[in-house]
C-alpha positions in Angstrom: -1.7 -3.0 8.7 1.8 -1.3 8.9 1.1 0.3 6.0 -1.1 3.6 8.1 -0.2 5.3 10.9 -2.7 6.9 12.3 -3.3 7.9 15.4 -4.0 4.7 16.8 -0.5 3.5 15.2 1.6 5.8 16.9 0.7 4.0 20.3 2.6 1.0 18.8 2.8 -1.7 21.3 0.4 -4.4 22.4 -3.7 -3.5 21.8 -4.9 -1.6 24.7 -9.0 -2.3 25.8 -10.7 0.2 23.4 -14.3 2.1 23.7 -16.4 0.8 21.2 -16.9 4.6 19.9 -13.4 4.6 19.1 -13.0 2.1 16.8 -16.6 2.9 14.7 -14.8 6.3 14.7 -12.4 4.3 12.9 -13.9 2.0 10.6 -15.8 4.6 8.7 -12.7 6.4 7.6 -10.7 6.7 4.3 -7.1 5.9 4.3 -6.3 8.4 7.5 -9.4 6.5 9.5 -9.3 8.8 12.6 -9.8 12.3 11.0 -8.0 14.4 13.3 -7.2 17.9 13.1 -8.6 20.3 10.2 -10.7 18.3 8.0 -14.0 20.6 7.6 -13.6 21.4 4.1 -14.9 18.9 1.3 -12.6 16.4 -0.3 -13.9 18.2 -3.7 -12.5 21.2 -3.0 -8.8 19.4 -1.9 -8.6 18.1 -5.2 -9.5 21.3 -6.9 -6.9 22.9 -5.3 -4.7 20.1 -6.5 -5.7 20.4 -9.8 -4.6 24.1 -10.7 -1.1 23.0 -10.6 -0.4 20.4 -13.3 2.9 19.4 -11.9 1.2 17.8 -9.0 0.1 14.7 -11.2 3.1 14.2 -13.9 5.2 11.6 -13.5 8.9 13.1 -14.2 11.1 11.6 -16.5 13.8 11.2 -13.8 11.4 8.8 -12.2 14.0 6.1 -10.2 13.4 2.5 -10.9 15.4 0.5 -8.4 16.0 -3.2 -8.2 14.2 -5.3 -5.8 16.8 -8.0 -5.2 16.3 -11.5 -3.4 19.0 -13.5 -5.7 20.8 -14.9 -2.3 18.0 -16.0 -0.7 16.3 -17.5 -3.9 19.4 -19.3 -5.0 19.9 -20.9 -1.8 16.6 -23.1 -1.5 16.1 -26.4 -2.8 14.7 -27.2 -6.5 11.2 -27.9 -4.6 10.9 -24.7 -2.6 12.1 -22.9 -5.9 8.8 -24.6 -7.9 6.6 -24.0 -5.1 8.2 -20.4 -4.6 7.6 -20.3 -8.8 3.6 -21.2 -8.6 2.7 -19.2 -5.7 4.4 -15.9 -7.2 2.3 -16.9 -10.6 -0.8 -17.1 -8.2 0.3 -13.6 -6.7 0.8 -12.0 -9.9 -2.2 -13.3 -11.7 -4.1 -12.0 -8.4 -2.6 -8.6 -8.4 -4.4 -8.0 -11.9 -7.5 -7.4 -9.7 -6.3 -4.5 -8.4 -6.6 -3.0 -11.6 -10.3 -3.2 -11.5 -10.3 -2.4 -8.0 -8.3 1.1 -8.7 -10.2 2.8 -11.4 -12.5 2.5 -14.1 -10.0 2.9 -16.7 -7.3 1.7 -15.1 -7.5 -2.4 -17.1 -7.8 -0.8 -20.3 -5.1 1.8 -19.7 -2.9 -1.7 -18.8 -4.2 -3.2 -21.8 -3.4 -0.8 -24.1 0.1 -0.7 -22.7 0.8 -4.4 -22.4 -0.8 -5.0 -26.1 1.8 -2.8 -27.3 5.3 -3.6 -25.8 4.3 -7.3 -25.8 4.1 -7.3 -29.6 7.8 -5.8 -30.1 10.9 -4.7 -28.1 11.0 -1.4 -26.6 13.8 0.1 -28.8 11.8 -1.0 -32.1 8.6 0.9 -31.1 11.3 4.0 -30.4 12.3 4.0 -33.6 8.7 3.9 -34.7 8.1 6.8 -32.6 10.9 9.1 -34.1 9.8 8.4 -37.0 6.4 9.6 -36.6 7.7 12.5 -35.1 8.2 12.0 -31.6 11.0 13.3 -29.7 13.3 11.2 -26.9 11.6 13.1 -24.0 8.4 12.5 -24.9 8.9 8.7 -25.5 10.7 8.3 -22.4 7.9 10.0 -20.7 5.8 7.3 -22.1 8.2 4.5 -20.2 8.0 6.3 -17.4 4.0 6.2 -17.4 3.6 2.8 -18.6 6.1 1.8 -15.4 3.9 4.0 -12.9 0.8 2.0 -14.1 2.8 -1.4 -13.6 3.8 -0.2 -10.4 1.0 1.0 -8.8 -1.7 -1.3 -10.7 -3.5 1.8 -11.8 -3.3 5.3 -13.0 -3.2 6.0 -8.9 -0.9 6.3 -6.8 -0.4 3.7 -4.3 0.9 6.1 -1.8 -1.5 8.9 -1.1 -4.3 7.5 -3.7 -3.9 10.8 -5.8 -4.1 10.3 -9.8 -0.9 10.5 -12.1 -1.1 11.5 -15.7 1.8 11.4 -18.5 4.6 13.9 -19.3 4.1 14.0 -22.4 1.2 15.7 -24.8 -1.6 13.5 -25.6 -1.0 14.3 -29.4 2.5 12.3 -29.1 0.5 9.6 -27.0 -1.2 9.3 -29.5 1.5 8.9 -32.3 3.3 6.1 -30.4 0.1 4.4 -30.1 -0.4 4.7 -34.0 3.1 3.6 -34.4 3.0 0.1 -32.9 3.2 -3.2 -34.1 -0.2 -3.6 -31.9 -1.9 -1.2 -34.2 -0.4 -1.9 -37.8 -2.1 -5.7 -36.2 -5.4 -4.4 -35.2 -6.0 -0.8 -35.9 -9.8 -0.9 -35.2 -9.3 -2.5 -31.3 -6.1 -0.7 -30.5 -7.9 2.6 -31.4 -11.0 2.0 -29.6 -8.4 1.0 -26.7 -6.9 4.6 -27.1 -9.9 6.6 -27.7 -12.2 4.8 -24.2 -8.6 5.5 -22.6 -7.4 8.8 -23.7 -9.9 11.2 -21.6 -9.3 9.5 -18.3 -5.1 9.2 -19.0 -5.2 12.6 -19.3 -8.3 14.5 -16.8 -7.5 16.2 -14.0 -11.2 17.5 -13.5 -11.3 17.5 -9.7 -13.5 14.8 -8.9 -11.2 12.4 -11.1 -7.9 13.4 -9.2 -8.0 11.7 -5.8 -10.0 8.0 -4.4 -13.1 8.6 -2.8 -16.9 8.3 -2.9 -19.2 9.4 -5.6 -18.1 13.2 -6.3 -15.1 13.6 -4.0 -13.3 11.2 -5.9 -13.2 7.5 -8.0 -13.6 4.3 -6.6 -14.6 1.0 -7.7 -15.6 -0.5 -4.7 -18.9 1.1 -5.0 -20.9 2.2 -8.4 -19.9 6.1 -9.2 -23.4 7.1 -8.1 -23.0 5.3 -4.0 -22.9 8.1 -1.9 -21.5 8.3 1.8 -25.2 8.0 3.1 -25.7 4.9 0.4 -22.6 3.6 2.4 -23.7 3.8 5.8 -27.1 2.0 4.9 -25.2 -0.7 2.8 -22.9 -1.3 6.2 -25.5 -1.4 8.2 -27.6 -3.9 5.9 -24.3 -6.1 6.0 -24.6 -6.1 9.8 -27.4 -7.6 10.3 -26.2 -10.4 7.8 -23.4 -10.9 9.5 -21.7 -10.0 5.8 -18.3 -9.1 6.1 -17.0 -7.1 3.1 -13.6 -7.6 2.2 -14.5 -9.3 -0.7 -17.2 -7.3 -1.6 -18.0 -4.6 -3.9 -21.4 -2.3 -4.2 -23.3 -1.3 -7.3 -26.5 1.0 -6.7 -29.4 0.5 -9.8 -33.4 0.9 -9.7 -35.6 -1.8 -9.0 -38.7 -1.6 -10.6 -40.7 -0.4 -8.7 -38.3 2.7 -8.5 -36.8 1.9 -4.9 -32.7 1.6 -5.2 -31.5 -1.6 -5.5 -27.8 -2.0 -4.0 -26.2 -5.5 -5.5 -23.2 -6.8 -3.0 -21.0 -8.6 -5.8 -19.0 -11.3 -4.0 -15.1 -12.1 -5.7 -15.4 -15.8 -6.8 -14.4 -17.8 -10.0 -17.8 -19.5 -9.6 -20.9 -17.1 -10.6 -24.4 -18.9 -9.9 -26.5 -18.7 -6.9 -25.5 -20.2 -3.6 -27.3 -19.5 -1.0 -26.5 -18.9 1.8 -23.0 -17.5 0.1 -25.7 -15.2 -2.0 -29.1 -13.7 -1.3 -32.1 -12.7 -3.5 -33.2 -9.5 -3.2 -35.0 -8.5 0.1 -36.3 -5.3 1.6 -34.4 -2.8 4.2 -35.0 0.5 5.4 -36.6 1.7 2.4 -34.4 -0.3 -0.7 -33.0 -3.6 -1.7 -30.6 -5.3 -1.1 -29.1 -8.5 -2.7 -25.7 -10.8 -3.0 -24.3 -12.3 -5.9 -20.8 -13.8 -6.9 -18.5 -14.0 -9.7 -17.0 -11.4 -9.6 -13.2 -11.0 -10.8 -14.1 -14.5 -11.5 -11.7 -14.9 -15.1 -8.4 -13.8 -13.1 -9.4 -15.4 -9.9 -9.5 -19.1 -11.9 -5.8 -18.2 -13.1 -4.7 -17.3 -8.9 -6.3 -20.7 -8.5 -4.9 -22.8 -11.4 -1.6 -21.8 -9.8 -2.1 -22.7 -5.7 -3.0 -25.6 -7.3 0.3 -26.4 -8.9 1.8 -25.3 -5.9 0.2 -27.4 -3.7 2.1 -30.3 -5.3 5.2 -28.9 -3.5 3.9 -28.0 0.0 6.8 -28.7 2.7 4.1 -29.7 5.1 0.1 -30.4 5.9 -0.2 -27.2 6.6 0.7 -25.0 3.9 -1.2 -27.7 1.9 -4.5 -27.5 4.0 -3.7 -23.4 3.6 -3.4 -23.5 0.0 -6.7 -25.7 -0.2 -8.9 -23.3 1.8 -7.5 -20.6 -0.1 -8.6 -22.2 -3.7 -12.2 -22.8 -1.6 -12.5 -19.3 -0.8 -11.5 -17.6 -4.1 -13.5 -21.0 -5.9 -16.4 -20.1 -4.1 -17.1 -16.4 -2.5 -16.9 -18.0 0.7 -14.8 -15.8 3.3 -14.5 -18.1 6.1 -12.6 -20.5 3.9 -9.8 -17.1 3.8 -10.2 -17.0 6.8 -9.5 -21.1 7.6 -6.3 -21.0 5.2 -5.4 -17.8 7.6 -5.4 -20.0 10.6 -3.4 -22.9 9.4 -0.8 -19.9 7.8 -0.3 -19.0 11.3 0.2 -22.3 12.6 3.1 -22.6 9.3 5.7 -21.1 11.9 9.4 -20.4 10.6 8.6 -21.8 7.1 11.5 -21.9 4.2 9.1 -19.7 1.5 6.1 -17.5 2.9 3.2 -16.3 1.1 -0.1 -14.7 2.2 -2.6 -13.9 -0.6 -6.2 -12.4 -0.9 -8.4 -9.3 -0.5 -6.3 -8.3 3.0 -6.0 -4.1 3.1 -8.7 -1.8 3.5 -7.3 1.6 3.1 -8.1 2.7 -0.5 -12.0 1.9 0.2 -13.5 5.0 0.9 -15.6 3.2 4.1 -12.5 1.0 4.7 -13.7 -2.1 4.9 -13.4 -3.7 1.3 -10.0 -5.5 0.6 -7.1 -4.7 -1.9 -5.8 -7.7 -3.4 -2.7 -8.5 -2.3 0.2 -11.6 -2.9 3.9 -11.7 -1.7 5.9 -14.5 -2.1 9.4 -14.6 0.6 12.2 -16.2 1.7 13.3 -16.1 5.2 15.9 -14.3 6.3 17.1 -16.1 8.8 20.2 -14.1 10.4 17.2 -11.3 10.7 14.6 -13.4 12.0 16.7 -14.8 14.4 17.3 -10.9 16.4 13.2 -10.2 16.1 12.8 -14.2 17.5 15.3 -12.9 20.7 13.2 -9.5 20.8 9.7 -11.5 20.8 11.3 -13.7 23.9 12.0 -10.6 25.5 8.8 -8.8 24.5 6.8 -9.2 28.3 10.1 -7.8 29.8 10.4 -5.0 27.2 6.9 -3.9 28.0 7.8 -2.6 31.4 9.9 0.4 29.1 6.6 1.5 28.0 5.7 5.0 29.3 2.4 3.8 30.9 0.7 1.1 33.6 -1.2 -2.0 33.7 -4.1 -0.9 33.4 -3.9 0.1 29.6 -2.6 -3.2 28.9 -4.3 -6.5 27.0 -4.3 -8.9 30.8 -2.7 -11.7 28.6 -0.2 -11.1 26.2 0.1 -13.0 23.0 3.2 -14.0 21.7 3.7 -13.1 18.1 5.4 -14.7 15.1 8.3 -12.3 14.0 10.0 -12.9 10.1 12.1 -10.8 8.3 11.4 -12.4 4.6 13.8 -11.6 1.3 11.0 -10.2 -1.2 11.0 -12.5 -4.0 7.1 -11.6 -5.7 4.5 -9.0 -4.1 1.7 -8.1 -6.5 -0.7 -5.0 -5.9 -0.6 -1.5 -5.3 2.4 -0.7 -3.9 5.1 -2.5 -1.6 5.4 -2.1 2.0 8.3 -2.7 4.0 6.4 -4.7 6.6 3.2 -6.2 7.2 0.8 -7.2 10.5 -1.8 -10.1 9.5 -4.3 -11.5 9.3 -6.4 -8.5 10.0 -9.2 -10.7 11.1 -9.8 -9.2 13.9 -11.3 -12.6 16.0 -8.0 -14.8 14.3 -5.8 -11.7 15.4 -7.1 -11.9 19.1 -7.5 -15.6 19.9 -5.3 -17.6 17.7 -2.3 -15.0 16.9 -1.1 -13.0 14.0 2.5 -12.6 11.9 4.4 -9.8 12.1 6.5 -10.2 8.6 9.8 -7.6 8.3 10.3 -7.2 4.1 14.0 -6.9 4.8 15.0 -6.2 1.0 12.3 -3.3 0.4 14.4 -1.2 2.8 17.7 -1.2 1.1 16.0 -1.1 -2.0 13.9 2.0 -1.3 16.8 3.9 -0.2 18.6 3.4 -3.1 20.1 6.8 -4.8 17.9 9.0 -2.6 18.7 12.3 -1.8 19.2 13.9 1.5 18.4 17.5 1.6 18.1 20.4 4.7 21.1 18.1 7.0 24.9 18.8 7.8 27.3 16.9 5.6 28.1 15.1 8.7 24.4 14.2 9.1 24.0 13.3 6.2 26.7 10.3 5.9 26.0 8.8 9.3 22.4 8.8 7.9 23.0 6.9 5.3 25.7 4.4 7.2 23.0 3.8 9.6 19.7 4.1 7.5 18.7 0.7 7.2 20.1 -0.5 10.5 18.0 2.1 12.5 14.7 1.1 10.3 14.7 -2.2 12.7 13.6 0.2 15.2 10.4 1.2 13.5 9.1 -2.0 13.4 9.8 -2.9 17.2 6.1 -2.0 18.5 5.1 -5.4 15.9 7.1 -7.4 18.0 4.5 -6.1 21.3 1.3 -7.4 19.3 0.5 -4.2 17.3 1.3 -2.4 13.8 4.5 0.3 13.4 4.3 3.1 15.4 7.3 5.6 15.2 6.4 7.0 18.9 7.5 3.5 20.2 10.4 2.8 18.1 12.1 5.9 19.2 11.1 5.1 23.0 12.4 2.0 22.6 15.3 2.7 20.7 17.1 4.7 24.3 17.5 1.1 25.7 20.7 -0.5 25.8 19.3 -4.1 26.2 17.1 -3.4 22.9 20.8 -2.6 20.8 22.5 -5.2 21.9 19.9 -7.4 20.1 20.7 -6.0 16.9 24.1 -6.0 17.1 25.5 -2.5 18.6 27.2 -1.5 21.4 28.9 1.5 22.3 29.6 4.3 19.9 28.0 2.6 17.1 24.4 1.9 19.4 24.1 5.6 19.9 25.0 6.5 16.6 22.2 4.1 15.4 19.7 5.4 18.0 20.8 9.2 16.8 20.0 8.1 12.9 16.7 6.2 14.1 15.3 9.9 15.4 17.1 11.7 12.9 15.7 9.6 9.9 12.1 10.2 11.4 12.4 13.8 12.3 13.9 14.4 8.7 10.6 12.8 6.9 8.5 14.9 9.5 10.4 17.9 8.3 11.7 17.4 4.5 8.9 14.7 3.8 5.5 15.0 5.0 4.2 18.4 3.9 4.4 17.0 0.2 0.9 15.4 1.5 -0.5 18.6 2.7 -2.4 21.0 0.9 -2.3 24.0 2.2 -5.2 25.8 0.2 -7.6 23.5 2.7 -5.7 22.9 5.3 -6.0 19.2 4.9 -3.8 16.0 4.8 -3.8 13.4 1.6 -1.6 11.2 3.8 -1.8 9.6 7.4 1.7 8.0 7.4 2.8 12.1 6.4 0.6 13.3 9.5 1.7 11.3 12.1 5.4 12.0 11.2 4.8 16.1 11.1 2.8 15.5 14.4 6.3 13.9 16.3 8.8 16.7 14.6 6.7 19.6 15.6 6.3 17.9 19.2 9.7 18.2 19.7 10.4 21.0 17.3 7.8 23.3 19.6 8.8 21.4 23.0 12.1 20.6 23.1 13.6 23.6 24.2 15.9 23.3 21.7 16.5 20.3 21.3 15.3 20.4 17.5 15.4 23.1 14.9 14.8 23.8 11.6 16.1 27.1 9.8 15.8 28.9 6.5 19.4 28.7 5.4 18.8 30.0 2.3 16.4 32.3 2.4 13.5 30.8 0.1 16.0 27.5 -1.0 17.0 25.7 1.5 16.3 24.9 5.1 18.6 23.2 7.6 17.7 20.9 10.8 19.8 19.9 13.2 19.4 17.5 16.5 21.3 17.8 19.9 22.2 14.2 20.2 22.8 15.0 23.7 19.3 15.3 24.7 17.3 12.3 23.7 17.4 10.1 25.9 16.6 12.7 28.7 14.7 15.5 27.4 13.8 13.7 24.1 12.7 10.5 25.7 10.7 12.5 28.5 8.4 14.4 25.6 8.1 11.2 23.4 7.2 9.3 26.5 4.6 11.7 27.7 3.1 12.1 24.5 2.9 8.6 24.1 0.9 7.8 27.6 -1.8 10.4 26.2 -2.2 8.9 23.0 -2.5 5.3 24.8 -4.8 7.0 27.3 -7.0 8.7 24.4 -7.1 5.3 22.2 -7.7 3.3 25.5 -11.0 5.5 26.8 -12.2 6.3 22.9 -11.9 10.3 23.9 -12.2 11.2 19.7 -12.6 15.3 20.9 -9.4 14.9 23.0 -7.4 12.9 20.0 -8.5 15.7 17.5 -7.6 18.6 20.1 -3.9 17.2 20.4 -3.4 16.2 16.6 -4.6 19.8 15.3 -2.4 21.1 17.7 1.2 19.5 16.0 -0.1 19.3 12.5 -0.9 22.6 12.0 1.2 24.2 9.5 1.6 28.0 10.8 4.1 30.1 9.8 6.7 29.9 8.8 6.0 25.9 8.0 3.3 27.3 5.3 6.1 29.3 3.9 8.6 26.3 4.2 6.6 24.0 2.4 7.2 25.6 -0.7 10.6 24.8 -0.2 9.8 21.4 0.8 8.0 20.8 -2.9 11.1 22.5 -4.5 13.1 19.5 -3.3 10.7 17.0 -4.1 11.8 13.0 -5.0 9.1 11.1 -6.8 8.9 7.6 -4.8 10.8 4.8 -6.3 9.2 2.0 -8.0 10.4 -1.3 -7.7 11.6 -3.7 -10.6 10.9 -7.3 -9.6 12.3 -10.5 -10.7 10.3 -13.3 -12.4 11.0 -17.2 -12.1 11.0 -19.1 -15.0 10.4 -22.9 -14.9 13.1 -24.9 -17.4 12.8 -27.9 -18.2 16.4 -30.3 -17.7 17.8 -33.7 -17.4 17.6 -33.1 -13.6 13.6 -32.6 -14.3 11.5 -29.2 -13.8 14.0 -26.1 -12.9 13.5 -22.7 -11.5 15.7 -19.8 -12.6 15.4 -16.5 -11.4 15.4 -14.2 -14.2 16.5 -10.1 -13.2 16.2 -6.9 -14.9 17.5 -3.5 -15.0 16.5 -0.8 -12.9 15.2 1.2 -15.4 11.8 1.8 -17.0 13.0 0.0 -19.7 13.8 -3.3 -16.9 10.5 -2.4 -15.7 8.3 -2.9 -18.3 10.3 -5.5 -19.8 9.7 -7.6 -16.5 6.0 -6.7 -17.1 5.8 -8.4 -20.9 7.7 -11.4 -19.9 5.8 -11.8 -16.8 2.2 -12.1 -18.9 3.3 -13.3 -22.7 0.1 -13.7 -23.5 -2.6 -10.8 -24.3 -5.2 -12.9 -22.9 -5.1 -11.3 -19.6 -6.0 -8.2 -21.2 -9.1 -9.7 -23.1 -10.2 -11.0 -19.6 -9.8 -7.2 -18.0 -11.1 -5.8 -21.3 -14.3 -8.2 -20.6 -14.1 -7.5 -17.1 -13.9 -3.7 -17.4 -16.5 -3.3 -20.1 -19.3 -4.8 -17.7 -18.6 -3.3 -14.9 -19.0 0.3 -17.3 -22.5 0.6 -16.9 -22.0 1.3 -13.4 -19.7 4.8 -14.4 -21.0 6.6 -17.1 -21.4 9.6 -15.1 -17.3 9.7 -14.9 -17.1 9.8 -18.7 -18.8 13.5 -18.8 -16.5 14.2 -16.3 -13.4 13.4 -17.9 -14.2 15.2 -21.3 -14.7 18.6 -19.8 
């Protein structure tokens, strides 16, 4: 849940009482759920205007590959919490397969094709094979760099703004590495058919093929290519009166026979026969069928499973163990009240050595956003951290009173959170955040309590040999001093019961009490609290325009939004206080910050923005919402002009290279080392091979893919034009 901030995140603290209409406003959105401001124009048309520039999709070869390192943390737990850390992380990994099928079509075969070939020989002997059938160095490293992006994002789209990403390299050369291989001197006919199902959709950037979405404004899996929004709505509704909730569901539209559409709601399980009341034969509604069967996923699903059972056997207490079992029940069976079982005793697991939370959990690449991602991490505490967000959660009912606005748009009772900041050691799906808010249950959330889990390494490691542009020199190094340090800020609203909100975080950051928490006094506090507003004003400026697209007026990306929404605010109403200049006419621009003025002028426009966003999620006003969101994330001149400049300077996103763990076997018994690699595409894909050394994960996606195929031939015609 910290991974979108929309509206409703940028009032960050605790949940205020929300109109019904509010939250069905919502539910039926795409990945920015309340569609404020311009949005008239057809997701279609967005990706069209994508798609006449190329360069939009290409993964460059300069692509960073940083380290995601949790070596102290790992090496200080006990040979028991290393096994258990060891067979959970398998569990995650094996999970995170799924989100291959969940991302595209194509998406397991493309993985196929690419693990079947650098699993059967090491990357420099497939270079040489590629040289020598003509290939230059660009174009192989190109390759790397493709085969890492599909690792990374487990898919041939993006994890971030759920746009496609396509090879810098010709398909011809594709092609000759492909021939090259040991993979395909071994099996010419499979590898080829591998290449040729693959080669249209690697490569397509027809417009309905270039972004997520529902039948032709985009791809998505969770429904049959054919579901359209309408098909949706009546398939949500249907599942209403069941009482069906769909995280683990997915949606393929057929014809019964007697003409009437038949929508089948597949159920992830590892077991696949009939159980009522888990499934349900077909039955009539509103004018089609509807029906619920199981198994799906259900080859990779027995893999997470084999592994929580293993680690099971090295539970520190009854109830990881009793989560673990209800886990293996849910994924075992369909059933998603056993997820939601393992959820509750997870939450009870306070302050544990290694924490893990597995399943179908986020909603936001589901078109209707209410079908799960599947997602595993695998932590160590980090407990110097933990220990400052466990004295800002004791303070939380005090820190409240900060907050811009009364009572009455305040929960009566307040429910204290669980506050971690974990040491990444495994997290498997489609990207990696640098915190998360679950369960997402929404009845767990609001009765029993939630986690609010800080990923402590991701920071640092997504910072990594970034570059800073349109700030002073001197702006520059104190924002990189205090980068990290001011990112505890972002995450403060978590500790009040609610997801990240950067409104909050800068509210909160102006109080002296808050610092001291974290360790600064003095100059140093108010140089942190200068680089927390600084960092988020520079992504509003240098940053979030990379996700609009100004041909339609529209926004790809509500994290981007929000951020443009709170520079312009300031930018347009601080007097001052905030401005951005061309200082090279066409090259360059250059923002600068009077640190002088937040914590009076800055803290009195943040704080009276925030009570009207609190006010509008609190009464449900959508008109009023979309009023004041157009206003601040319009891009008039000379922002239209200035985001050309923006997409001069722009940094493809890192991607992470993670560890593995390796079980050994000694004289002391069963061992766990933690094996590293290097930040490189190389280190990347490498990790990848020795994570699966077996092909027979990609005969199971192979299997998997090729059923669910009927269900997307329309995408195929698509692709070859």
């Amino acid at each position: 849940m910290l991974r979108t901030l929309t509206i409703n995140l940028l009032i960050k603290c605790r949940r205020p009482k929300i109109a019904d209409s509010f939250i069905i406003k919502q539910c039926r959105g795409t990945s920015t759920s309340f569609d404020i401001g311009p949005q008239t124009l057809q997701p279609s048309k967005i990706v069209k205007a994508m798609a006449d520039d190329k360069s939009h999709f290409l993964l460059p070869n300069n692509q960073r590959f940083v380290e995601l390192d949790s070596s102290q943390a790992f090496n200080k737990l006990t040979d028991n919490e290393k096994l258990y850390a060891h067979y959970l992380s398998q569990a995650a990994w094996n999970g995170g397969l799924i989100v291959l099928m969940q991302t595209s079509p194509e998406s397991p075969k493309i993985f196929s094709l690419l693990h079947r070939i650098f699993s059967m020989e090491s990357i420099q002997s497939l270079r040489e094979a590629a040289n020598e059938q003509g290939v230059n160095n660009d174009d192989f490293q190109a390759f790397l760099v493709y085969a890492g992006g599909i690792f990374a994002n487990s898919g041939n789209y993006k994890g971030f703004g759920d746009t496609k990403f396509i090879p810098n390299l010709p398909s011809t050369s594709f092609e000759l590495i492909v021939k090259g291989s040991k993979a395909f001197d071994d099996d010419a006919q499979h590898m080829m058919k591998l290449w040729q199902q693959c080669e249209n959709f690697i490569y397509s950037i027809a417009p309905r093929l270039t972004r997520l979405g529902l039948a032709d404004k985009g791809v998505t899996t969770y429904f049959s290519s054919n579901v359209t929004e309408e098909d949706s709505n009546l398939v949500n509704d249907w599942m209403k009166t069941k009482l069906i909730e769909a995280y683990i569901c997915r949606t393929f539209k057929t014809k019964a026979e007697d003409g009437l559409p038949l929508y089948t709601i597949h159920l992830a399980s590892v077991e696949s026969a009939p159980k009522p009341p888990l499934t349900m034969a077909p039955e009539k509604y509103k004018g089609a069928y509807f029906q619920v069967t199981r198994g799906d996923y259900s080859p990779l699903l027995k893999l997470v499973n084999d592994n929580l059972m293993k680690a099971k056997e090295y539970a520190a207490n009854d109830n990881e163990r009793n989560m673990l079992e209800h886990y293996i029940n849910s994924f075992r069976e369909g059933d998603l009240s056993e997820h939601k079982e393992g959820s509750r005793y997870w939450i009870k697991d306070k302050g544990p050595i290694i924490e893990t939370y597995q399943g179908f959990i986020e909603t936001y690449r589901d078109p209707s956003g209410q079908r799960g991602e599947f997602e595993g991490f695998v932590a160590m505490v980090n407990k110097e951290m933990s220990k400052k967000f466990g004295d800002l959660v004791d303070g939380a009912e005090r820190f409240i009173k900060f907050l811009p606005w009364g009572e009455d748009l305040e929960k009566d009772h307040f429910l204290r959170p669980d506050f971690t900041s974990l040491d990444v050691l495994t997290f498997s799906g489609s990207g990696i955040p640098a915190g998360i808010n679950i369960p997402n249950y929404d009845e767990i959330r609001q009765n029993e309590g939630f986690k609010n889990v800080s990923l402590g390494n991701v920071i640092p490691a997504a910072y990594k040999e970034s570059v800073i542009p349109f700030l002073s020199e001197k702006d520059k190094e104190l924002l990189e001093k205090y980068r990290v340090a001011s990112f505890e800020f972002t995450t403060l609203g978590s500790a009040f019961e609610e997801c990240r909100a950067e409104a909050v975080g800068l509210y909160l950051s102006l109080v002296p009490e808050i610092l001291k928490i974290f360790g600064y006094e003095g100059q140093e506090a108010q140089d942190v609290t200068y680089v927390n507003w600084l960092s988020l004003l520079w992504n509003g400026a240098a940053k979030a325009t990379e996700m609009y697209q100004p041909n339609t007026k529209t926004w790809l990306q509500a994290h981007a939004r929000a951020r443009f929404v709170l520079m312009r605010l300031l930018e347009l109403e601080g007097e001052g206080m905030l401005t951005i200049t061309e200082s090279e006419p066409g090259k360059n621009l250059l923002l600068t910050l009077q640190r002088e003025h937040l914590a009076t002028r800055g803290k009195k426009i943040i704080g009276d923005f925030l009570v009207k966003l609190q006010t509008i999620k609190a009464t449900g006003d959508v008109e009023a919402g979309e009023k004041l969101f157009d206003k601040y994330s319009r891009l008039d001149e000379p922002w239209n002009r200035w985001r050309d400049i923006v997409m001069m300077h722009k940094q493809p996103r890192n991607i992470f290279v993670q560890p593995n763990t390796v079980v050994v076997e000694s004289n002391k018994g069963k061992q766990v080392e933690l094996k590293r690699y290097p930040a490189t595409a190389e280190g990347m894909i490498t990790s990848w091979v020795e994570r699966f050394p077996s092909t027979d994960v990609d005969d199971y996606l192979e299997e998997l893919a090729e059923k669910d195929s009927v269900h997307f031939r329309d995408l195929k015609a698509i692709a070859t034009v």
